[in-house]
Structures are given as structure tokens and as C-alpha cells.
C-alpha positions in Angstrom: 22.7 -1.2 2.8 24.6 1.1 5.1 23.8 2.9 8.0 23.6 5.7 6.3 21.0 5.0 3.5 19.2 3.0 6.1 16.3 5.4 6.8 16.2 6.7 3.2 15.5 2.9 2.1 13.4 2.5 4.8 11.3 6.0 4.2 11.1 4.8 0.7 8.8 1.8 1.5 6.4 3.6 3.6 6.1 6.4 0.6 5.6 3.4 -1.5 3.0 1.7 0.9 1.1 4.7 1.5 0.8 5.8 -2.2 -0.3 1.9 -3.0 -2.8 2.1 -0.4 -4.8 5.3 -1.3 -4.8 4.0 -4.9 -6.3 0.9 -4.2 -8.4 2.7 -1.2 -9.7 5.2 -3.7 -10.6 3.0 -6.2 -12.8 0.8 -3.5 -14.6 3.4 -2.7 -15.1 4.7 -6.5 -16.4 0.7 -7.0 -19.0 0.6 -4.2 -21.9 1.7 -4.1 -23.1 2.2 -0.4 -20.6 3.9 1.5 -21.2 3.0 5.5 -18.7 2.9 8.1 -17.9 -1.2 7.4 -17.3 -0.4 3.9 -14.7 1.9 4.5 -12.9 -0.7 7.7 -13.2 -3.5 4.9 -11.8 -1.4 2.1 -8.9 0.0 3.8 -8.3 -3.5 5.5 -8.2 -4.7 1.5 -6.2 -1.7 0.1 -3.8 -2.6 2.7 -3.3 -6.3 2.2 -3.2 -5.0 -1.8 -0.4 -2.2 -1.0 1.9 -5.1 0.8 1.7 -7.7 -1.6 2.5 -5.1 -4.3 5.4 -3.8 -2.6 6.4 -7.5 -1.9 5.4 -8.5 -5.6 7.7 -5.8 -7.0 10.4 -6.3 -4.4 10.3 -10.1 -5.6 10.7 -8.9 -9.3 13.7 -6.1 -8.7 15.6 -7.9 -6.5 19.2 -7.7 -6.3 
């Protein structure tokens, strides 16, 4: 990786972090079925562990 294509790569992960999270986010809350302020703190707290082991998980399998 250059300099160059640094921030692209790195822009990349966050797109790909964010767009993990609200799918896994969205489909706690579409799962529960109370919706209080916990819910939402343990939901995104669990859609964000989720997003980082599926970027690491598919880092792991397209690794060069």
C-alpha cells in the first residue's frame, strides 16, 4: 500500500464497517420485541462487535 491509496484503503473499511453495522443493527431491532433505550445500547454494542469480526473474518479469507 502506498501513500497514495492509503486513505482510499482506509475509507474503504469504514464504508465497509458502517454498512455491516446497520445490517446487523437493523436486523436486531426487526428481532426484538421491546424496544427501550438498553435494547438499542446492547444492540448496537452487538452489531458492532458483529461488523468487526466480519470485516476481520473476510480480511482473513481475501488476504494477499
Amino acid at each position: 500500500m502506498t501513500r497514495r491509496t492509503a486513505p482510499r484503503a482506509a475509507l474503504l473499511a469504514v464504508g465497509e464497517l458502517l454498512g455491516w453495522w446497520a445490517a446487523l443493527a437493523l436486523l436486531w431491532l426487526v428481532l426484538i420485541s421491546t424496544v427501550d433505550t438498553l435494547e438499542r445500547i446492547v444492540g448496537a454494542s452487538c452489531a458492532a462487535v458483529g461488523a468487526l469480526s466480519a470485516r476481520l473474518g473476510r480480511r482473513a479469507v481475501t488476504w494477499r
